[in-house]
N, C-alpha and C positions, 0 to 999 in steps of 0.2 A: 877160391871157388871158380867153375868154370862149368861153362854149359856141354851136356851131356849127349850123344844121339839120342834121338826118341826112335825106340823100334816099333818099322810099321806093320801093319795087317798085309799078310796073312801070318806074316812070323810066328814058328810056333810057341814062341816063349807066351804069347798073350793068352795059350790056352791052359795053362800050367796052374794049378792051382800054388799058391806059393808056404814058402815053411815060416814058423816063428822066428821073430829077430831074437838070436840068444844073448847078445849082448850089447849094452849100451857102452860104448867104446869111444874115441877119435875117432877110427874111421866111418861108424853112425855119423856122429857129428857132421865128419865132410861131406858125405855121400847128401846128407840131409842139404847143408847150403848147396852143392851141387845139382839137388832138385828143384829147390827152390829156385836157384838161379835160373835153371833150363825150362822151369813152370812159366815164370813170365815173361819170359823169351820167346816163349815160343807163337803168340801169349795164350797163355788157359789159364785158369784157374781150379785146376785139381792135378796133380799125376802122381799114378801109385810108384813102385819098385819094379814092379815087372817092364814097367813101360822105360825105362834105363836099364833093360838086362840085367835085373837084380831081383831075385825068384826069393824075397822075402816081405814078409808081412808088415807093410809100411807105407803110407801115403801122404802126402804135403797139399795142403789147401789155402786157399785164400780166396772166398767167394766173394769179398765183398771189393778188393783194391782195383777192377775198373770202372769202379763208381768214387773212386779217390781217396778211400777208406781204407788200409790195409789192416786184416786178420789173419796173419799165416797163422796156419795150423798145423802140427805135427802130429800122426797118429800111427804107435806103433802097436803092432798085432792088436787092431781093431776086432770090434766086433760089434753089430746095428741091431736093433730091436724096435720094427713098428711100432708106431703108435698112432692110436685113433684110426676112425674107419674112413677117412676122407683120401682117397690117392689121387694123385693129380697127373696130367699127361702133361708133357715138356717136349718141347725139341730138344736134344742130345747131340752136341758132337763129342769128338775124341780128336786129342794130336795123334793120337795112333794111328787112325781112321781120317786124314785129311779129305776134305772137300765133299762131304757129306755129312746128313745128318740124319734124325732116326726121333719121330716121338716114341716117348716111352714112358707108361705107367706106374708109376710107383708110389709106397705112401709119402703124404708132405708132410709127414711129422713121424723125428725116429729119437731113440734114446742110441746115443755113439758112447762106447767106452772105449780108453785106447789105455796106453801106458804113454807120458809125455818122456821128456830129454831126461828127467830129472830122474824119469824112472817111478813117480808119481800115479797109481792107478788115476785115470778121470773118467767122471762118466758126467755128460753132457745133452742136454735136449736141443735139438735142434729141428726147423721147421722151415717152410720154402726151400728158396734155391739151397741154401747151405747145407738142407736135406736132403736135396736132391743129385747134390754132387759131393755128399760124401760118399752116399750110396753107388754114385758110378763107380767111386773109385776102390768103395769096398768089391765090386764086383772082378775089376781088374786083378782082386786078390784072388781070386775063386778062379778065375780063368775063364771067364767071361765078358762079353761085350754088348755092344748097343744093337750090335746085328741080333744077337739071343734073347732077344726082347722084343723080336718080331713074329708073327704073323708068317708062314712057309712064303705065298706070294709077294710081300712084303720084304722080305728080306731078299729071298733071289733077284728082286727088282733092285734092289738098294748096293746090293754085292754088285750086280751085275754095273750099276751108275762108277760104283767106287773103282770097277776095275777098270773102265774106259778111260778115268783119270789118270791110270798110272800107265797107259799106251801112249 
């Protein structure tokens, strides 16, 4: 395994909606440790496929390991389904997006179905954070970010922060 670049904003790959994983292969396999590995390295705890230059439908989580707990998550060609009418506002970063962050509304409780390693359809409820960062990372899949979940003044304010970083 070996950690992987993370590509940053404004790259265009972030805005690509991405395709289906078509096959559960070895190189799934490696690609997968290889995320894993670069997720807590980096450290986060979520990154999709896009954010490694790989424009398929795939993402690795582990919302709960720094609170000393590990739940890696594997979730291929996902897909989310709210639930209940309570959404909750969160601050949001991204390793895409380094040295900023972004609350963003979303619901706190979703139904995630993915296809796992095994190739096993899952479908799973999930609620809090672990809801709230799967959902970032399904977003990553659509081509989408934490900036598009702003507000027009709001976000030019926020781009505007993020670019001063990278001067």
């Amino acid at each position: 395994m070996s950690v992987l670049p993370i590509v940053m904003w404004p790259d265009a790959r972030l805005r690509e909606v991405c395709t289906p994983v078509a096959a559960l292969d070895a190189a799934l396999e490696n690609l997968i440790g290889d995320m894993f590995e670069t997720m807590y390295d980096a450290p986060g705890r979520g990154l999709a496929a896009p954010q490694v230059g790989v424009m398929q439908r795939l993402f690795v989580m582990d919302a709960t390991w720094k609170e000393g707990e590990m739940s890696p998550l594997v979730c291929i060609n996902p897909s989310i389904l709210p639930l209940g009418d309570v959404p909750s506002t969160n601050e949001e970063a991204c390793l895409s997006i380094k040295g900023v962050a972004a609350d963003v509304t979303r619901p706190n409780e979703i139904e995630l179905r993915y296809t796992d390693l095994n190739g096993a359809m899952v479908t799973a409820r999930l609620e809090g954070f672990a809801a709230i960062c799967a959902q970032h990372e399904m977003d990553h899949l659509e081509g989408r970010v934490i900036f598009d979940h702003l507000e027009t003044d709001a976000r030019v304010a926020l781009e505007r922060e993020y670019e001063s970083l990278l001067t």
